[in-house]
NUSE-304906 format. One line per 8 residues: number of its first residue (from 1); their letters; for each residue x, y, z of C-alpha. Coordinates in steps of 0.05 Angstrom, whole numbers, m for minus. Layout:
N
NUM> A> X Y Z ~ ...;
//
This chain:
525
1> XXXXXXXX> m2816 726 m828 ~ m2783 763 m883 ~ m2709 758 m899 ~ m2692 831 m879 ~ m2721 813 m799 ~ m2686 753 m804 ~ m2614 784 m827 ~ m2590 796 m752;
9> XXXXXXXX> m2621 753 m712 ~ m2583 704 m668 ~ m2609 620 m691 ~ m2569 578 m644 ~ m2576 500 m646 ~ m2621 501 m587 ~ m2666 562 m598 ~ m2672 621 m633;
17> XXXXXXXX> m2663 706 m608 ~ m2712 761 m658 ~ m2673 811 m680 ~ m2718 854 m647 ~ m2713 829 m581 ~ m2689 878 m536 ~ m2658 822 m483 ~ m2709 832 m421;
25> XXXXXXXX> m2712 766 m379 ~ m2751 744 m318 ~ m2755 689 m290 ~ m2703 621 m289 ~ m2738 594 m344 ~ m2730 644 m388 ~ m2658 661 m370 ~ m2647 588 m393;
33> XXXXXXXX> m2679 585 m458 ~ m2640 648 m476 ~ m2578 612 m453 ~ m2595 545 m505 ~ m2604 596 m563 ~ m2535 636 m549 ~ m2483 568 m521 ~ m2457 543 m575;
41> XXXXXXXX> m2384 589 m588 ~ m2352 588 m527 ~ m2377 509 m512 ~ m2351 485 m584 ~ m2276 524 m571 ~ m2273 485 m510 ~ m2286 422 m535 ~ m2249 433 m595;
49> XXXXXXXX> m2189 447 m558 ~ m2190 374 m520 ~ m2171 353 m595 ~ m2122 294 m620 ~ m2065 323 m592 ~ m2101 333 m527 ~ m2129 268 m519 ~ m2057 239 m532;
57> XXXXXXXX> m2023 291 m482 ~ m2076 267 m428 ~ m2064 203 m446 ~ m1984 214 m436 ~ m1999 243 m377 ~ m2035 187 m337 ~ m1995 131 m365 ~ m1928 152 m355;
65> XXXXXXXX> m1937 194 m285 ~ m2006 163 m258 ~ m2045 212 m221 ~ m1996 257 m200 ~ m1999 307 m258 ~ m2080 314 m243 ~ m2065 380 m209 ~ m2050 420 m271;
73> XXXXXXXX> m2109 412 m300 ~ m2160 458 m250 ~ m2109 508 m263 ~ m2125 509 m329 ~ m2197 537 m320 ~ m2191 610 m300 ~ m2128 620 m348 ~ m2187 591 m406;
81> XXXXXXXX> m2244 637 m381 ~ m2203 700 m380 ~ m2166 696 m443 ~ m2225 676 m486 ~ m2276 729 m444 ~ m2231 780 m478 ~ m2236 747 m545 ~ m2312 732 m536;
89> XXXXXXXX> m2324 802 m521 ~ m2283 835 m576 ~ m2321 795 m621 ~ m2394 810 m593 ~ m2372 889 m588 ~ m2326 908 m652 ~ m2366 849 m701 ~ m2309 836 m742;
97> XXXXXXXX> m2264 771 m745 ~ m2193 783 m708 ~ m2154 766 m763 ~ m2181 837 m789 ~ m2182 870 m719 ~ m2109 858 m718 ~ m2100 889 m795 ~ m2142 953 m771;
105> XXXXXXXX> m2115 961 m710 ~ m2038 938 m716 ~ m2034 954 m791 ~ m2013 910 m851 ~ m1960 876 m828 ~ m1983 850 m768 ~ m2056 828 m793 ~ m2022 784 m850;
113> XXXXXXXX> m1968 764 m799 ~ m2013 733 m753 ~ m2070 708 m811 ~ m2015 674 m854 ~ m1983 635 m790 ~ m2044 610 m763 ~ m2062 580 m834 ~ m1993 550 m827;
121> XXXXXXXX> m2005 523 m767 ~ m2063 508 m759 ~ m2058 464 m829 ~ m2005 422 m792 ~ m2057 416 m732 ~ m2108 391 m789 ~ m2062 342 m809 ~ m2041 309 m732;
129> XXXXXXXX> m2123 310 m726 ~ m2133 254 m791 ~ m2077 226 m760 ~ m2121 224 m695 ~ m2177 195 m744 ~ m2139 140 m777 ~ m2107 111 m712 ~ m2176 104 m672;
137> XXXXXXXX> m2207 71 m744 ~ m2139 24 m748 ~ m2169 m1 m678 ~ m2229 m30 m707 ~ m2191 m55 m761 ~ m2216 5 m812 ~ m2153 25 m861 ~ m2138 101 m860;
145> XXXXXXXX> m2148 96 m941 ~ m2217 90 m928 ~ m2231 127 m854 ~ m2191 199 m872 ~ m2230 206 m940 ~ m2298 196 m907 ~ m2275 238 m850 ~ m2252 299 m912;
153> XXXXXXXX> m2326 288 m943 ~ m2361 288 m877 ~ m2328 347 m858 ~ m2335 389 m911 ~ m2413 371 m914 ~ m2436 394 m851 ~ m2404 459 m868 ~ m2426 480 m931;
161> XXXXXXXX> m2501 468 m908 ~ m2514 542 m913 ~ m2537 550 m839 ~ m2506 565 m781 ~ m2559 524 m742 ~ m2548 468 m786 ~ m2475 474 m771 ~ m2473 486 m695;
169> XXXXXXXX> m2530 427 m687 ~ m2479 378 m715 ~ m2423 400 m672 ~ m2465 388 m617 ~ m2470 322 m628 ~ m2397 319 m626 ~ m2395 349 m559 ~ m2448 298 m527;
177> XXXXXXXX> m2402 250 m556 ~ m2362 272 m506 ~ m2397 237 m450 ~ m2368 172 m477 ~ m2312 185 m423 ~ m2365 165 m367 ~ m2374 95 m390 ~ m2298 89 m394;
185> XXXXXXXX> m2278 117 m323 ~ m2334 71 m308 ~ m2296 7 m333 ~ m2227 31 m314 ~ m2251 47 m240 ~ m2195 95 m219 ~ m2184 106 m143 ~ m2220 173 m125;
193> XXXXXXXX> m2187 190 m66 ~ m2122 186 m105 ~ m2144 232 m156 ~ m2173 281 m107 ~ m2111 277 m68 ~ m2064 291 m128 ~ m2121 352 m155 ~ m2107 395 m106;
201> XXXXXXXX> m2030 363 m83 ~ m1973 385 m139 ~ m1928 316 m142 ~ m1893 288 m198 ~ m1878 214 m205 ~ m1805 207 m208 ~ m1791 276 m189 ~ m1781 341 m229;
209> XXXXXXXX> m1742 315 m294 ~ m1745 350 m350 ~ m1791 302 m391 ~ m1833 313 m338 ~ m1835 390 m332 ~ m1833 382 m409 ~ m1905 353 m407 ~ m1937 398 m353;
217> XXXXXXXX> m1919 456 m406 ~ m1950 425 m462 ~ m2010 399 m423 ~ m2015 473 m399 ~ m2000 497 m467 ~ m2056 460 m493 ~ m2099 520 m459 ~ m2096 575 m506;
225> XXXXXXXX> m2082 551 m576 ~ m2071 613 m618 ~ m2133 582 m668 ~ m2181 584 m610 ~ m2169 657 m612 ~ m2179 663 m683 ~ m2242 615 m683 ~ m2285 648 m623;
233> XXXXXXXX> m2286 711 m641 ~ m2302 699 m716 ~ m2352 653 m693 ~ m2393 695 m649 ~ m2399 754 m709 ~ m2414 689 m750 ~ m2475 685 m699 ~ m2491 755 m686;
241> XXXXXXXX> m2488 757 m610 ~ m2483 825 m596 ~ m2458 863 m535 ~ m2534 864 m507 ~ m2527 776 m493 ~ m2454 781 m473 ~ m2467 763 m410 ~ m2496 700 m432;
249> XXXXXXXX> m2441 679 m474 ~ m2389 693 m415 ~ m2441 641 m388 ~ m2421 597 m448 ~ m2355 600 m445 ~ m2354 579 m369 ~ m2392 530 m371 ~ m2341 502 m431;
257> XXXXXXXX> m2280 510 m396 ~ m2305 471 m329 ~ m2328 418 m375 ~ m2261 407 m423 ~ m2221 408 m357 ~ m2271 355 m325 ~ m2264 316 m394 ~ m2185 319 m383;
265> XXXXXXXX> m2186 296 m319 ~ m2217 236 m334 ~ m2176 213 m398 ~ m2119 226 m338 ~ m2152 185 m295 ~ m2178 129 m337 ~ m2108 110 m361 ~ m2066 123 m300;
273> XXXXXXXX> m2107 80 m265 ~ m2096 19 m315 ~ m2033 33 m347 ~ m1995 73 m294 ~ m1972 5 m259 ~ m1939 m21 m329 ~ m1889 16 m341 ~ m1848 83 m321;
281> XXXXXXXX> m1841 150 m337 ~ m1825 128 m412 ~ m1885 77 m433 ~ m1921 119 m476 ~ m1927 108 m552 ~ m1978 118 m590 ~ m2056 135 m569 ~ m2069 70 m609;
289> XXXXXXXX> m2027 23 m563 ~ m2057 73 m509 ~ m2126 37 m535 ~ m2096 m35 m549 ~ m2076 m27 m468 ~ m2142 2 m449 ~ m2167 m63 m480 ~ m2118 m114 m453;
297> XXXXXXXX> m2115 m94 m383 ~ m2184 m66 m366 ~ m2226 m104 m421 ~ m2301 m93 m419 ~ m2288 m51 m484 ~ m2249 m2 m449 ~ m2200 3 m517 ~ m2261 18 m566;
305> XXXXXXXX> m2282 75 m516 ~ m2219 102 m520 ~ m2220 104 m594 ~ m2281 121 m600 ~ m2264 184 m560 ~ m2198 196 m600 ~ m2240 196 m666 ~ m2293 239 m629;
313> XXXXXXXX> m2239 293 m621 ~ m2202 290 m675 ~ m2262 297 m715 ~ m2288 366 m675 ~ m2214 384 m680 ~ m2212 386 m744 ~ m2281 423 m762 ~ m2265 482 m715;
321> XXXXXXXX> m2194 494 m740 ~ m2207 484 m807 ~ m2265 533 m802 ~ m2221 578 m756 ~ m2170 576 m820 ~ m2229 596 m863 ~ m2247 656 m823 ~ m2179 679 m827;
329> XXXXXXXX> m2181 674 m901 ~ m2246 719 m893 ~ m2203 768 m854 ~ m2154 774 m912 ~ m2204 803 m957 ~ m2245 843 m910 ~ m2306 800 m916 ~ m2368 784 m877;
337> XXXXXXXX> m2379 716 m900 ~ m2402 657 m853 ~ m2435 593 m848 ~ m2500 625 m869 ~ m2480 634 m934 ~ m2499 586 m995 ~ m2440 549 m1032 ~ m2451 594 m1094;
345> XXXXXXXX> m2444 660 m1044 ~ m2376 646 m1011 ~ m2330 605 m1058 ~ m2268 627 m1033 ~ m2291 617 m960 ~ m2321 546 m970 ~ m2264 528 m1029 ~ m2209 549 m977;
353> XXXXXXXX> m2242 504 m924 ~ m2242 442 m970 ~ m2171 452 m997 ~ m2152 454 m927 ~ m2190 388 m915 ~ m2162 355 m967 ~ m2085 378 m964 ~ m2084 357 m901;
361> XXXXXXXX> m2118 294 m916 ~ m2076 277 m966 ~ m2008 288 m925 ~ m2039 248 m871 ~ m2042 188 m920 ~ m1968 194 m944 ~ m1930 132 m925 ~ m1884 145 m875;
369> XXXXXXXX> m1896 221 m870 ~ m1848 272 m828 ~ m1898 260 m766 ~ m1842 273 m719 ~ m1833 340 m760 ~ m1907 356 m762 ~ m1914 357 m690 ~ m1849 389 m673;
377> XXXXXXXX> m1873 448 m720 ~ m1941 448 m682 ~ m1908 450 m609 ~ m1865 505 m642 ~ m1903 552 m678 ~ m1959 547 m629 ~ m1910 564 m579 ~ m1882 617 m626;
385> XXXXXXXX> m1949 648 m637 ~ m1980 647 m567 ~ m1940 717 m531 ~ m1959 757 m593 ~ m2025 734 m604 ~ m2043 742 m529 ~ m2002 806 m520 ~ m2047 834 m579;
393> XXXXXXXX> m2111 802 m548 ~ m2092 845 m479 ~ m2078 899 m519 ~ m2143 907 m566 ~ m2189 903 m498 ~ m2157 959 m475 ~ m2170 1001 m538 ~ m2222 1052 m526;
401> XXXXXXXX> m2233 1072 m604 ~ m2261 996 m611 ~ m2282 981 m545 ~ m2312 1042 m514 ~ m2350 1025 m447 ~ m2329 961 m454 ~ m2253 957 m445 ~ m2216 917 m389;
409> XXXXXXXX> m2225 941 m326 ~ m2164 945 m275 ~ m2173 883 m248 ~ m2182 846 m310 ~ m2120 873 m338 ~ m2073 859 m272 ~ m2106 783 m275 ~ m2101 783 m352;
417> XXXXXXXX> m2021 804 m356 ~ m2006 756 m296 ~ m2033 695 m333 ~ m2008 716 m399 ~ m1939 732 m371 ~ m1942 651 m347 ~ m1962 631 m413 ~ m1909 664 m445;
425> XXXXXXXX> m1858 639 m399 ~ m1883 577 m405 ~ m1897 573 m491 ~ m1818 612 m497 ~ m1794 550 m452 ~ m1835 499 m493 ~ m1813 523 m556 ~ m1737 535 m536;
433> XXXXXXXX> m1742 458 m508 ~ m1771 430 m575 ~ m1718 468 m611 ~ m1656 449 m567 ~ m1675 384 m539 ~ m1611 375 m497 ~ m1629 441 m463 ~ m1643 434 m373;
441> XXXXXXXX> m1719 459 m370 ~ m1709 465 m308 ~ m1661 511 m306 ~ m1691 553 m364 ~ m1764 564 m331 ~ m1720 590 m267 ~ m1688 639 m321 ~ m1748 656 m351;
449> XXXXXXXX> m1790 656 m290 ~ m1737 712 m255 ~ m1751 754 m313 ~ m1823 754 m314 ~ m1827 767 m238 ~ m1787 827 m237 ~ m1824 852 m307 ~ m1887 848 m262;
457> XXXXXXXX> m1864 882 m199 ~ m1825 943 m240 ~ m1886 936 m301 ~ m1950 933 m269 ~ m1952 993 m216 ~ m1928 1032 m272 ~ m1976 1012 m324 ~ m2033 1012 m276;
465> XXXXXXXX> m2015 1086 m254 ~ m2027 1107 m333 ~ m2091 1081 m343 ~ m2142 1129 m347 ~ m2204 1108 m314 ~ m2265 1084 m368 ~ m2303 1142 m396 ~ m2375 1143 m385;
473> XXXXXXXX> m2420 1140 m450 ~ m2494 1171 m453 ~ m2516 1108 m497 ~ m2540 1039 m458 ~ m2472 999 m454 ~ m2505 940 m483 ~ m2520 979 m542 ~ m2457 1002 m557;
481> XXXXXXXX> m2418 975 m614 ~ m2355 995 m654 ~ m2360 1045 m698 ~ m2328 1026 m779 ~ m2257 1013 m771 ~ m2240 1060 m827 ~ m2269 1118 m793 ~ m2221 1110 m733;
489> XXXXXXXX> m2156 1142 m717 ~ m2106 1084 m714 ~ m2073 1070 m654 ~ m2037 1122 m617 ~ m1956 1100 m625 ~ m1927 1097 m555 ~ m1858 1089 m531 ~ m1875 1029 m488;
497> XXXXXXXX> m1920 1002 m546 ~ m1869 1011 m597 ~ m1816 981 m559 ~ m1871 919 m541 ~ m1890 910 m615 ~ m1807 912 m634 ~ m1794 866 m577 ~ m1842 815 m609;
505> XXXXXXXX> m1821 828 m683 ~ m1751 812 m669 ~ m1768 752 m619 ~ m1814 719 m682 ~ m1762 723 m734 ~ m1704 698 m680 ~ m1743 642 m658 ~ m1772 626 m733;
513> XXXXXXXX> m1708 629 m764 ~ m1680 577 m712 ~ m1743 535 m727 ~ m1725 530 m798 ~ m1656 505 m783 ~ m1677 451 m734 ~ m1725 428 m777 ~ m1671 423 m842;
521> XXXXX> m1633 393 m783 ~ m1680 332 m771 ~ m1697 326 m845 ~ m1627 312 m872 ~ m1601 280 m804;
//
């Protein structure tokens, strides 16, 4: 097959789509192989997001409160599949990454706002994920002088293979390493009717203290990580799925978000049921004595499981936000390039990936680093970033220049603002919390919450009454793609979206500003 047939067609880890397919299935069987060339995206941003700090908030969860925190996590999966739908789909439709969606769209400022704070970002999430790596190697007794540096080279080897198959092959073996947490629930043998009980029953062990409504934010917060964001979309260009196999990767993405929730679940389950009965509401540590418990209590190797699962996300962790970072860095200069290019092709995309790798690395190794600073700025920012970056998701989905036929319907946007008004109330409280730790959470999320509900009963009948219904277009929706950015009229300027886009302006440099001075704070107290 020449290069030129080749140039757009879609070569997934478990098949492969002709660029001249036109996308007619019968049949189950052919639905299905069509599904194994296209999942890949939306199952790898899943998993990814169940990363070293996931694993460790899971592990938080079941140790300190049992089972009773269980019931967050279904929760979790429609908020997942409607936030990343919209970023799936403005990826497969407008074929750009949304670091440069948000320059053409939202201008300057705002594109190199958003692209330079998730580099910040998600470098310090690089560095909590060696972290991740070195404590599950210190288990078996490897040094992190040794384990992080492999980890770097590793890394930075399956991605500069040239070939996106290459690349999303190897993640996939990441992801089946997943299914370690079967053997360990297995060993740990938690007591299923208490975690069906306390799925679908809200409880909290010891009541509603702030630690405790602390933890259901950040286990919720855990959702939509502004890199996900950042990664899907970029990702799915990177693959060339097109609007004509959306359909399929909405499949994807499902099937991903059902799967990191069940994957949660478990890690909640596995340690509340050995570790819950020794000690209280403050016994958590570390994920390594988390392991060294595991190990002590429920034996049958249920500590090197635990590690093994640790290292197992820390390691997809850092691959997808590392490559997320590198995407971004793509946005900056307006580029196309992916993991189908050669080394020699894409030197600032690959160099900015291993620089990343290594910085991080390095910092990791540091004797006694700021870790306590590290992931105080990751709670933060991440909570700092997530209103914008979804406001801005909600906000592209409903332009027509870029999204034609395929724009949010009602429905989607009164479900869409609802969840992302709870995020928001929920990311503001996390990252006012983190900032001012003597600060009733409580109290605030009752604030916060009062707010949002009478935003939504004044905002939404209003906003609904001045949408315009979706045009029809003479072209086959699943042919229809965004036309070049810089042939478009930029956005029309509002009132409301002026006042929106000031609103968030002043509410990033407030919040970052106070950042900055907790953060001298803790370094010179």
């Amino acid at each position: 097959m020449s290069e030129k047939s080749t140039e757009n067609q879609i070569s997934g880890a478990f098949g492969t789509i002709t660029s001249h397919d036109t996308g007619g299935r019968r049949g189950l069987r052919a639905r299905l192989l069509t599904l194994l060339a296209i999942i890949g995206p939306g199952l790898i941003v899943m998993i990814g997001d169940n990363d070293a700090g996931g694993v460790s908030t899971y592990a938080q969860a079941g140790q300190n409160y049992g089972y009773t925190l269980l019931w967050t996590l279904p929760l979790l999966i429609p908020v997942l599949i409607v936030i990343q739908e919209m970023v799936a789909r403005l990826g497969a439709v407008t074929g750009v990454g949304h670091g440069r969606l948000i320059r053409e769209r939202f201008g300057r400022y705002w594109g190199n706002l958003s692209i330079y704070s998730i580099l910040f970002l998600n470098f310090l999430i690089i560095i909590t994920e060696f972290i991740g790596i070195s404590l599950s190697m210190q288990y078996f007794g490897v040094s992190p002088v040794w384990s992080v540096p492999v980890a770097v080279a590793l890394l930075f080897a399956v991605t500069t293979t040239g070939s996106f198959r290459r690349w999303e092959r190897f993640m996939m073996l990441f992801v089946v390493v997943n299914l370690f947490v079967v053997p360990l629930v297995v060993v740990t043998r938690p007591q299923w009717h208490a975690v069906v009980v306390h799925a679908v029953s809200p409880s909290i062990r010891g009541g509603a203290t702030s630690s405790a409504v602390l933890l259901i934010i950040s286990i919720i917060g855990t959702t939509v990580a502004p890199w996900q964001l950042f990664f899907q979309e970029s990702n799915i260009v990177d693959k060339k799925i097109t609007p004509r196999w959306l359909n399929y990767e909405r499949v994807d993405t499902i099937i991903g978000s059902f799967i990191v929730v069940i994957g949660a679940s478990a890690l909640v389950a596995a340690t509340a049921s050995v570790l819950s009965r020794h000690g209280g509401t403050n016994a958590y540590t570390s994920t390594l004595d988390v392991a060294r418990g595991l190990n002590h209590y429920a034996g049958h190797g249920a500590g090197g499981i635990f590690a093994i699962l640790l290292l197992n996300a820390s390691v997809i962790g850092a691959a997808v936000v590392t490559l997320a970072s590198s995407y971004a860095i793509s946005d900056l200069s307006n580029s196309n390039l992916g993991l189908n290019a050669r080394f020699s092709e894409a030197k600032g995309f690959y160099g900015g990936f291993a620089a990343l790798l290594a910085l991080a690395g390095t910092v990791a190794l540091i004797p006694h680093a700021p870790l306590g600073l590290i992931t105080l700025g990751v709670q933060a920012i991440g909570g700092l970033m997530l209103p914008s970056t979804t406001i801005i998701v909600l906000l592209l989905c409903n332009d027509r220049a870029i999204m034609g036929p395929w724009t949010n319907p009602k429905w989607l946007n009164v479900l869409a603002i609802v969840i992302i008004t709870i995020l928001v109330v929920l990311s503001i409280g996390l990252m006012v919390s983190t900032l001012f730790a003597s600060i009733n959470v409580i109290a605030l999320l009752g604030w916060l919450g009062g707010f949002a509900l009478v935003g939504l009963v004044v905002g939404l009948p209003l906003g609904l009454a001045r949408m315009a219904p979706v045009p029809t277009f003479e072209t086959d929706r699943r042919d229809w793609r965004t036309p070049r950015l810089n042939l478009l009229t930029p956005l029309p300027a509002s009132r409301a979206r002026r006042w929106l886009m000031r609103g968030q302006s002043a509410y990033l440099f407030t919040a970052g500003a106070l950042l900055v001075v907790r953060v001298i704070q803790l370094a010179t107290s």
